[in-house]
C-alpha positions in Angstrom: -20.2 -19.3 15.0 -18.2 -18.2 12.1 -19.7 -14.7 10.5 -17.2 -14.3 7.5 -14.7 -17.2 6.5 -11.6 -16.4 7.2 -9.4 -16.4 3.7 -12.7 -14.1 2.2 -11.8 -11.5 5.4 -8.4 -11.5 4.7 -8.5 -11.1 1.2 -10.8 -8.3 1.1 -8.7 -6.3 3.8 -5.5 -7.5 2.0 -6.9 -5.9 -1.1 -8.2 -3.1 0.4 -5.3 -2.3 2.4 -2.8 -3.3 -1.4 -5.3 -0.5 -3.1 -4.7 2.3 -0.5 -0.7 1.9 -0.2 -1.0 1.9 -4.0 -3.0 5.2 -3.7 -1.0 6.8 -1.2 2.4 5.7 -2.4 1.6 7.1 -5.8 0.6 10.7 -4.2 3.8 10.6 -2.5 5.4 10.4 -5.6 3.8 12.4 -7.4 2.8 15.6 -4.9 5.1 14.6 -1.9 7.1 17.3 -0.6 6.7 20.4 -2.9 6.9 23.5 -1.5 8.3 22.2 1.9 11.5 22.9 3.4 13.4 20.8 5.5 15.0 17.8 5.2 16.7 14.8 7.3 20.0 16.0 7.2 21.8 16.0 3.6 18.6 14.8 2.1 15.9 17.4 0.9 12.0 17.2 1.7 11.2 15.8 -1.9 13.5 12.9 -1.6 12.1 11.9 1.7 8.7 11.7 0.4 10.2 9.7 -2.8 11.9 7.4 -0.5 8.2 7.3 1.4 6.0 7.0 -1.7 8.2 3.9 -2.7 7.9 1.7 0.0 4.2 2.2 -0.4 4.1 1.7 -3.7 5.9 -1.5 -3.0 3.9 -2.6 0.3 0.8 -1.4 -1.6 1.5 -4.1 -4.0 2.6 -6.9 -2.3 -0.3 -6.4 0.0 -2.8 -6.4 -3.0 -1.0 -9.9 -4.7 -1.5 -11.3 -1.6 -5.0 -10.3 -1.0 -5.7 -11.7 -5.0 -4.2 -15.2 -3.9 -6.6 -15.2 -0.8 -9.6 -14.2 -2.8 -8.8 -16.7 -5.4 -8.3 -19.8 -2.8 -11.3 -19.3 -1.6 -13.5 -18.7 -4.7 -11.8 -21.5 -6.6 -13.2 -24.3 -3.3 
């Protein structure tokens, strides 16, 4: 018993999960670190969170390609 096909699942979490890396890797950017001290060792609290905010911004958008080609393989059978 199949509830959801499978390529329609994946794209919708694929997408969903692209749009909240997207959202959260452009916070991190943006607001990331302010008013924080600290650090990793020579490098200060902002440039962690820059470091942070792009490899979301990056997995944010691979993710949401990837959930487009799913969604469009199975809408285009």
């Amino acid at each position: 018993m199949e509830l959801i096909p499978l390529p329609l699942a994946l794209g919708l979490l694929l997408t969903l999960g692209g749009l909240v890396g997207l959202g959260f890797g452009i916070y991190a950017l943006i607001w990331g670190g302010r008013g924080q001290r600290g650090g990793l060792g020579p490098i200060p609290e902002r440039g962690i969170h820059a470091i942070a905010g792009l490899r979301m911004l990056v997995g944010g958008a691979v993710a949401l390609v990837l959930g487009i080609i799913a969604l469009s393989s199975y809408f285009s059978t």
